[in-house]
C-alpha positions as a Markdown table, in Angstrom:
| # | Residue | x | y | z |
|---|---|---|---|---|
| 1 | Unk | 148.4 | 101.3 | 277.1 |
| 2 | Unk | 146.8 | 100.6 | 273.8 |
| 3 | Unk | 143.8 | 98.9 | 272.9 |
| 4 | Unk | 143.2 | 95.4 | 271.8 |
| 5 | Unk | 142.5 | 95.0 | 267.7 |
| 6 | Unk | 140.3 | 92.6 | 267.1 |
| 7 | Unk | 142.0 | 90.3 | 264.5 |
| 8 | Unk | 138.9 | 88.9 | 262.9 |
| 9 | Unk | 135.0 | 89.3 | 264.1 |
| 10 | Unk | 134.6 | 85.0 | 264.4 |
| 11 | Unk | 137.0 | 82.5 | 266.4 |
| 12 | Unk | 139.8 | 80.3 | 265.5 |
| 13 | Unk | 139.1 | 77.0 | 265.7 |
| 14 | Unk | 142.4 | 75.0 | 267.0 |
| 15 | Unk | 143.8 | 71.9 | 268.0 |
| 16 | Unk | 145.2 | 71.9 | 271.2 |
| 17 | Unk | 147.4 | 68.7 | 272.7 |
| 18 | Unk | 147.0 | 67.9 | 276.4 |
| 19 | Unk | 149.7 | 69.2 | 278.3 |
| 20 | Unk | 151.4 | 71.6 | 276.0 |
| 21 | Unk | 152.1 | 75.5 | 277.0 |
| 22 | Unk | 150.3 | 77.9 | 274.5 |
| 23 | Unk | 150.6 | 81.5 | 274.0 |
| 24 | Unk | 146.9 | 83.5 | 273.2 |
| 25 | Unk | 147.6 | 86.8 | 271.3 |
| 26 | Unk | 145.6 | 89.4 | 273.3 |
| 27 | Unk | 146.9 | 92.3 | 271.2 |
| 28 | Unk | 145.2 | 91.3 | 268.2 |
| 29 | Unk | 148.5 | 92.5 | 266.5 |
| 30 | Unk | 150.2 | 89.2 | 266.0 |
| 31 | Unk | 150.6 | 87.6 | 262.3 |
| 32 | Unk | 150.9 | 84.1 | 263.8 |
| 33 | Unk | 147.0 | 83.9 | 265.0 |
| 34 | Unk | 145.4 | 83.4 | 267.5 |
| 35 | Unk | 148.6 | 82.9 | 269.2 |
| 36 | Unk | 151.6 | 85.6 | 270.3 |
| 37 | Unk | 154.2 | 86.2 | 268.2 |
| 38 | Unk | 156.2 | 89.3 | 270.1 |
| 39 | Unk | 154.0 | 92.2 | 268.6 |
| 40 | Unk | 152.6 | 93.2 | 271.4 |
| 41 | Unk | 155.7 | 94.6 | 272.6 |
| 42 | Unk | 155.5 | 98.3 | 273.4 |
| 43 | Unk | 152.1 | 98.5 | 273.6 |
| 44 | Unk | 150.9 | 97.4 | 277.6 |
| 45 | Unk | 149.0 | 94.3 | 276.7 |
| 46 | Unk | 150.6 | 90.8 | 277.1 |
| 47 | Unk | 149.8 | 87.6 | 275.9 |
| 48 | Unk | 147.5 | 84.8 | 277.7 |
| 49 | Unk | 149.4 | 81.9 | 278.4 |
| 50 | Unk | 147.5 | 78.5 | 279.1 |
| 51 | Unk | 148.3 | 74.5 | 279.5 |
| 52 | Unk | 146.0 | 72.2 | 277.5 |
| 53 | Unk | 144.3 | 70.0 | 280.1 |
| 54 | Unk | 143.2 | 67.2 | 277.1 |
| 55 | Unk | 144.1 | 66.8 | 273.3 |
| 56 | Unk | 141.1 | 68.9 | 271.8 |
| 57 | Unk | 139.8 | 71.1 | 269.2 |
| 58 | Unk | 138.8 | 74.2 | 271.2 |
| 59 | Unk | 137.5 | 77.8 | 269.8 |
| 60 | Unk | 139.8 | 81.0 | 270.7 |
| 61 | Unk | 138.7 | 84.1 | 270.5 |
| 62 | Unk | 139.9 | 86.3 | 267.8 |
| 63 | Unk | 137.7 | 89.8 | 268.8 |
| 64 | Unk | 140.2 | 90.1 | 271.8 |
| 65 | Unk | 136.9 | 90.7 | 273.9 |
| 66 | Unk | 135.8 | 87.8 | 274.7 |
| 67 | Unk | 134.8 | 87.5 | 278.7 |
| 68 | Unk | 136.6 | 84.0 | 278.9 |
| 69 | Unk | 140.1 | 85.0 | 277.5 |
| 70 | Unk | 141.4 | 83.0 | 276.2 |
| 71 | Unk | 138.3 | 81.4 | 274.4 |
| 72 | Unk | 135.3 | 82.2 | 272.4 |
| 73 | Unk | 132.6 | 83.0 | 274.9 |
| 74 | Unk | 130.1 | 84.2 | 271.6 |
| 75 | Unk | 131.1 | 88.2 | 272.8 |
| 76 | Unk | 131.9 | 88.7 | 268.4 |
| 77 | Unk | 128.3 | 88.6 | 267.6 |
| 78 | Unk | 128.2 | 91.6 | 269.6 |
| 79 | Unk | 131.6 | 93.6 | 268.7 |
């Protein structure tokens, strides 16, 4: 299984919409971040997926090592 790559070293600040299905890239590989796009295929890691509970802007990780997967918990500052 291959190791996450953290896509940048700070968060992605989103806008979610309450009750929509979204797709976290924990690869770190994907093009379309901070959300999946297929290119973790072939390596073991899969993709966090998550329902918006309220229309927000919310902070996603982007490290990949973040202890509250799929957002920012703050674990960059230390990566």
């Amino acid at each position: 299984m291959a190791e996450p790559i953290p896509a940048q070293k700070s968060p992605y600040g989103v806008q979610l919409e309450a009750g929509k299905e979204y797709w976290w890239c924990a690869c770190g590989r994907s093009k379309s971040q901070p959300f999946c796009d297929g290119s973790h295929k072939g390596t073991g890691l899969s993709p966090i997926g998550f329902t918006a509970q309220k229309s927000e802007e919310a902070w996603l990780c982007g490290c990949k090592a973040s202890g509250k997967k799929p957002f920012c918990d703050g674990t960059h500052k230390r990566v």
